[in-house]
Residue frames relative to the residue before (quaternion, step in Angstrom):
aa qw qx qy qz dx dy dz
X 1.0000 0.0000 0.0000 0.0000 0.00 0.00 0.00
X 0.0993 -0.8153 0.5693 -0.0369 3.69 -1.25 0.86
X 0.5442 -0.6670 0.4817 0.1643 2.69 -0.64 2.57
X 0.8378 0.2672 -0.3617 0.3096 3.77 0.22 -0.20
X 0.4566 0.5023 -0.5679 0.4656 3.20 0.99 1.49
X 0.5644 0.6983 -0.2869 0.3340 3.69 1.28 -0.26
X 0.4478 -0.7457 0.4807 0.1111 3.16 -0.99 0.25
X 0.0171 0.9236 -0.3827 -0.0160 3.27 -0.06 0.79
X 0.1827 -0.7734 0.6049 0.0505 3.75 -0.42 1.30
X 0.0441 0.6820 -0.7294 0.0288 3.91 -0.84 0.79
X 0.2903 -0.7006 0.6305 -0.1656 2.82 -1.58 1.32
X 0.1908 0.8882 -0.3967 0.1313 3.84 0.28 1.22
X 0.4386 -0.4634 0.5672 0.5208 3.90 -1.00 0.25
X 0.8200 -0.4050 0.3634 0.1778 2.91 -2.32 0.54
X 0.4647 0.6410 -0.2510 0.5569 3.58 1.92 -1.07
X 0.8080 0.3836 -0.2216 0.3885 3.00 -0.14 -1.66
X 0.6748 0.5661 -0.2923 0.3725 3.42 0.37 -0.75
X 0.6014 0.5404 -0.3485 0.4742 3.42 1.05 -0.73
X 0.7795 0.4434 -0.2276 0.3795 3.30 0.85 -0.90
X 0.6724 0.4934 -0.2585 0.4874 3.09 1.37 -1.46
X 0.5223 0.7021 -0.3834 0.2954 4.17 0.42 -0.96
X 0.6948 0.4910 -0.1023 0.5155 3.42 0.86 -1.44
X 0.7547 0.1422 -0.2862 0.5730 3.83 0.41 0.05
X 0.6043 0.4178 -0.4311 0.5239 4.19 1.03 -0.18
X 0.4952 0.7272 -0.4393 0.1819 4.05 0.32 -0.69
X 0.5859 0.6276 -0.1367 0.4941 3.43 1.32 -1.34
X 0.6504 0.5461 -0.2580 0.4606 4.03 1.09 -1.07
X 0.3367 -0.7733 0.4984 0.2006 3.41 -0.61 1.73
X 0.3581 0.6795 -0.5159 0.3794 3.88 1.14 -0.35
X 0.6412 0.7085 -0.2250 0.1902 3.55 0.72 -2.05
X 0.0961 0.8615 -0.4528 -0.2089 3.55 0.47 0.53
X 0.7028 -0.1347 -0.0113 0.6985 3.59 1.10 -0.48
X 0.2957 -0.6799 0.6428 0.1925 3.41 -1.62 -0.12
X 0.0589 -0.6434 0.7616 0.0496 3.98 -0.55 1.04
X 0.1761 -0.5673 0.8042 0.0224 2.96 -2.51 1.51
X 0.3206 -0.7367 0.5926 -0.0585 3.12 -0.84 1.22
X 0.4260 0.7321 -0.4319 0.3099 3.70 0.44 0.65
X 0.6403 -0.5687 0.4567 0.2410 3.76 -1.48 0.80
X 0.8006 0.3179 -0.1728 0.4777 3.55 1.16 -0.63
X 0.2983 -0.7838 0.5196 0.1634 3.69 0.30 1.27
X 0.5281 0.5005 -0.4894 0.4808 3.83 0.82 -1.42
X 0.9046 0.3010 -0.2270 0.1990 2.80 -0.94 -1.56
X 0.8169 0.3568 -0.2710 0.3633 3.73 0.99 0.11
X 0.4704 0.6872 -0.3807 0.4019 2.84 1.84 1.21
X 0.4799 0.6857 -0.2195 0.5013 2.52 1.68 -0.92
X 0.7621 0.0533 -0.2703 0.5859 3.89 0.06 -0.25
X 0.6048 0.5157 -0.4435 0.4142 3.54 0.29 -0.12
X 0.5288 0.5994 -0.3927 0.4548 3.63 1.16 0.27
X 0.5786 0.6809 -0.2374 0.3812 3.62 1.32 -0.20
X 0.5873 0.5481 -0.0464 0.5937 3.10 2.20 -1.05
X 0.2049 -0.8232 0.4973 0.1821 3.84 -0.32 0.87
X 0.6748 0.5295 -0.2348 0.4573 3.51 1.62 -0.40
């Protein structure tokens, strides 16, 4: 089997995502990425930078 036929959904806390989005975003596997997090403001704001 070959991970680069796969699809990949990631699913992260509001933390993680800030950090993790920016260096995974670019990966054609990547099919979307849900942040899950208590503070909409503050993780729209950079998560606006990302079309996916």
């Amino acid at each position: 089997m070959s991970v680069q036929r796969e699809k990949i959904v990631l699913i992260v806390s509001g933390t993680y995502g800030r950090e993790l989005v920016p260096c995974l975003h670019d990966l054609t596997q990547l099919n979307c990425i849900y942040v899950y997090c208590a503070d909409n403001a503050h993780n729209e704001e950079w998560s606006k930078n990302y079309t996916n």
